[in-house]
C-alpha positions in Angstrom: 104.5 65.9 9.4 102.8 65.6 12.6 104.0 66.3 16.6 104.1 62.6 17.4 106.3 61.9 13.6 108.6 65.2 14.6 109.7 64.2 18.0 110.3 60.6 16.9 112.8 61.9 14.2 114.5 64.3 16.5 114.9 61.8 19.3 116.9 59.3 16.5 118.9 62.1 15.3 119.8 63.4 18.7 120.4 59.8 20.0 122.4 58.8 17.1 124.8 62.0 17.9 125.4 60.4 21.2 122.9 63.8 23.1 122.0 63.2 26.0 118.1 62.2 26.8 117.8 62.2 23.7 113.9 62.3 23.7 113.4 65.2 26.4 115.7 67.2 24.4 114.0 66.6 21.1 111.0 67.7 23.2 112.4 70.7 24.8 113.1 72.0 20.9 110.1 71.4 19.6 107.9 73.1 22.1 110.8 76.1 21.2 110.1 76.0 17.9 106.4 75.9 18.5 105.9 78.4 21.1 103.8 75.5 23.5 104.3 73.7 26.9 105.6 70.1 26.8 102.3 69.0 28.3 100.7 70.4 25.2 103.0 67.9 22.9 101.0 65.0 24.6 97.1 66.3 23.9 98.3 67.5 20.2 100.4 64.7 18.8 98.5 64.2 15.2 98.3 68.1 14.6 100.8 69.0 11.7 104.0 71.1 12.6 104.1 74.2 10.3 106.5 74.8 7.6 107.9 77.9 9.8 107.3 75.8 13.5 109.4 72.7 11.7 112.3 75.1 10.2 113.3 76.3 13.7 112.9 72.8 14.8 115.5 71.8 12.0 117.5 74.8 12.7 117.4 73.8 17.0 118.0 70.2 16.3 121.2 71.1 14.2 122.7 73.5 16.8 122.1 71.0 19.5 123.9 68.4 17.5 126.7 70.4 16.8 127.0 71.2 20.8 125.5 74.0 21.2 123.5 73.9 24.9 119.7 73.2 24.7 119.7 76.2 27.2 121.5 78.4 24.8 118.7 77.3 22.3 115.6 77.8 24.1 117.7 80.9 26.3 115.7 80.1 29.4 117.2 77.4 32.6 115.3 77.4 36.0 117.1 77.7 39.1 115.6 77.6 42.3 111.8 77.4 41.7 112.3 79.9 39.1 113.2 80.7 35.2 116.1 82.6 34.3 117.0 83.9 31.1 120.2 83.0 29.8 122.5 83.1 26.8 126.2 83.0 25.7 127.3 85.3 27.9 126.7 84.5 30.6 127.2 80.4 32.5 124.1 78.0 32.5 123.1 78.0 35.9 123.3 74.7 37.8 120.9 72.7 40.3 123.9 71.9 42.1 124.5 75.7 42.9 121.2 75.5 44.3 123.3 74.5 47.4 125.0 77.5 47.6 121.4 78.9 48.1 120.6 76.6 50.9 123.4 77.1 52.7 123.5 80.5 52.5 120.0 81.2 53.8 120.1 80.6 57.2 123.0 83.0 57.7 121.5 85.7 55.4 118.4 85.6 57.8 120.2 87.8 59.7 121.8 89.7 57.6 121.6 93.1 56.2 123.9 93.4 53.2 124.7 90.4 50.7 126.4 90.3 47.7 126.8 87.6 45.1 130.3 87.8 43.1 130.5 86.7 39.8 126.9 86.5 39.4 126.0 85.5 35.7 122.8 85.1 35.4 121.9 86.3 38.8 120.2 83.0 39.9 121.9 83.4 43.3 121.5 87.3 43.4 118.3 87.2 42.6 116.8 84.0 44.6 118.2 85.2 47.8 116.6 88.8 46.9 113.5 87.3 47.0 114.2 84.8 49.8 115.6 87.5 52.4 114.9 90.9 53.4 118.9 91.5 52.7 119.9 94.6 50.2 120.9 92.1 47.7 124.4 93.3 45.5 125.9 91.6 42.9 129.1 91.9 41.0 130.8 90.9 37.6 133.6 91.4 35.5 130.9 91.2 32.4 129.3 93.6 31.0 127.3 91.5 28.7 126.8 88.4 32.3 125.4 92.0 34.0 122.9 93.1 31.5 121.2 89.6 31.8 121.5 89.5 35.2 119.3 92.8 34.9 116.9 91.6 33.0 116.4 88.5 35.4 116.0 90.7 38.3 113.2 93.0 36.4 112.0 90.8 35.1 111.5 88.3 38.6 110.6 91.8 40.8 113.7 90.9 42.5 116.1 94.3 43.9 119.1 93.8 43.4 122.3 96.5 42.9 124.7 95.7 40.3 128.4 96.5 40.3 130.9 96.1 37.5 134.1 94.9 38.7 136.9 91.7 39.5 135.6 90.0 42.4 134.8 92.7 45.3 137.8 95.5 44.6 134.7 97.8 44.0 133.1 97.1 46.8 133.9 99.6 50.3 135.6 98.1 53.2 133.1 96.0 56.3 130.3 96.9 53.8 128.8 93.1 53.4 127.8 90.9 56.0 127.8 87.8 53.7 129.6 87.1 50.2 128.6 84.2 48.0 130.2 83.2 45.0 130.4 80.3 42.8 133.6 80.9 41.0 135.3 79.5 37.9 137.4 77.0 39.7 138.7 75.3 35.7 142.8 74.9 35.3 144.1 76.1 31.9 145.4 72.6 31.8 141.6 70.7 32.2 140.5 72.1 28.8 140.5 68.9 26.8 138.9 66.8 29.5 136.3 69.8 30.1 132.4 68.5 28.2 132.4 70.3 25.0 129.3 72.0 25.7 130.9 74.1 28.4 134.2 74.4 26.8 133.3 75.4 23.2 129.7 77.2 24.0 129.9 78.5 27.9 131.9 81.6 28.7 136.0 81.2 29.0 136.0 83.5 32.0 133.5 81.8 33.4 134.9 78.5 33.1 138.6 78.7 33.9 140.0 80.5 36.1 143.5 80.2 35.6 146.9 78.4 35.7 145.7 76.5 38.9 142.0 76.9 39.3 142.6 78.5 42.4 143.0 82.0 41.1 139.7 83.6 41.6 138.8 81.3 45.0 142.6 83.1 46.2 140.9 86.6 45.1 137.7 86.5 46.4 138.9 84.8 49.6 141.8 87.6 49.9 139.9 90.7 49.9 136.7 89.1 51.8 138.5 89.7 55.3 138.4 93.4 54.3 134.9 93.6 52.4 132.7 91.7 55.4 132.4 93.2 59.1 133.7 91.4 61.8 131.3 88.4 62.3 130.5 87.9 58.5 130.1 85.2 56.2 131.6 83.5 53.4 129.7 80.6 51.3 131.5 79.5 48.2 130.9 76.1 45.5 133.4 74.4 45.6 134.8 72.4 42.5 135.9 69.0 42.3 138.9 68.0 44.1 139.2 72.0 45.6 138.0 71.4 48.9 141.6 71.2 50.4 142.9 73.7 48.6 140.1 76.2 49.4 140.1 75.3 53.0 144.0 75.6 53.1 143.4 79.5 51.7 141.5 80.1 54.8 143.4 81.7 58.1 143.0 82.0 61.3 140.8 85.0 61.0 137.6 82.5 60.4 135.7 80.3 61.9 132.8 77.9 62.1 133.9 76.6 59.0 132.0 74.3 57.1 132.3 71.9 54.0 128.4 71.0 52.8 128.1 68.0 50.2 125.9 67.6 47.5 122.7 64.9 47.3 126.0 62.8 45.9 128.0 63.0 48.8 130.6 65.5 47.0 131.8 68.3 48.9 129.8 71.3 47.6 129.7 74.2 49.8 132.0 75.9 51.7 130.6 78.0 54.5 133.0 80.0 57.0 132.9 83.3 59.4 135.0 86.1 59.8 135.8 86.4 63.7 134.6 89.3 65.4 
């Protein structure tokens, strides 16, 4: 079977199982299961797929139809220019989070000590590692999430310190002059209505975050006041329909608050300071 005959039989088996692009994806798998660049596809379409190459296609078209993310498949997502590692443990990283990025750069110009809570992968650990001149920190409650993170950071040349522990209760008091986390903001309750990739595939505790939703923005937020010195920052994602509730978890000890949207107009980004 050749190239052009194996993508045209993935793309009708992936679009008949209702994937989404349907075509990229059958191309994403293939170049997985042959070791290649897409662009190689293109300027090799009559060569024959190997009996081993056209197993793991099989085997990657399967998963894929049964849910299983096309990043969890080819274990590799980029984020921010770059390419991350990634696998069940840890959450796909999002272009959307990318704003968390941007919005936290121009305030960790300036600053000396950053940490990233929660960080997964360590897409945001790691790009602002290499886009500051901040001693770059990052937590998790994961042991697994923090060994990936590790590798992404070796393996990038990015410095980062990584802490085991819930949120920042690890972490020593005025220590961090900006926090940014993108939490799981996922009620209990939202399961069923949740995409089945992230539900069934993507890490519970990285998904949900409770009865509400609220209950690691409530944690994070709580002990920031203590973990930042006076004048620090706070940049959270914010998940749909928290933007009230987020902002209403906010006292009077901060200010210069700021709600950032996405390229779609939905509120994305929360960005606040701790008063001096």
């Amino acid at each position: 079977m050749t190239i052009q005959t194996a993508l045209r039989q993935g793309s009708k088996l992936l679009e008949e199982g209702a994937v989404p692009s349907p075509r990229l994806t059958a191309e994403i798998l293939l170049c997985r299961a042959l070791g290649c660049e897409r662009t190689w596809l293109y300027s090799h379409s009559d060569e024959e797929v190997g009996e081993t190459a056209w197993i793991h296609y099989g085997r990657y078209l399967h998963e894929r139809l049964q849910g299983k993310p096309t990043q969890y498949i080819t274990r590799r997502q980029e984020f921010y220019g770059r390419e991350f590692h990634v696998s069940p443990d840890v959450l796909i990283p999002r272009p959307e989070t990318e704003h968390v990025v941007e919005s936290a750069l121009p305030v960790a110009a300036e600053a000396r000590r950053v940490v990233d809570v929660g960080t997964g992968s360590g897409a945001i650990a790691v790009s602002l590692a290499l886009e500051t001149r901040a001693e770059v920190w990052a937590t998790d409650v994961s042991l697994e999430a923090l060994a990936v993170a590790r590798e992404n950071a070796r393996r990038l040349g990015a410095d980062v310190r990584f802490v085991a522990c819930d949120v920042t209760w690890s972490l020593g008091s005025s220590s961090m002059d900006l926090i940014v986390c993108n939490p799981p903001y996922v009620a209990f309750g939202e399961a069923p209505g949740v995409q089945r990739e992230v539900r069934d595939y993507e890490p519970r505790v990285a998904v949900f975050a409770g009865e509400t939703g609220l209950e690691v923005y409530e944690r994070v937020v709580a002990d920031a006041a203590r973990v930042l010195r006076p004048g620090g920052w706070l940049v959270l994602e914010l998940g749909f329909k928290s933007r009230d509730p987020v902002l209403a978890l906010l006292g009077r000890r901060w200010t210069a608050i700021e709600v950032v949207p996405d390229l779609a107009g939905i509120p994305r980004v929360l960005r606040a300071r701790l008063a001096s």
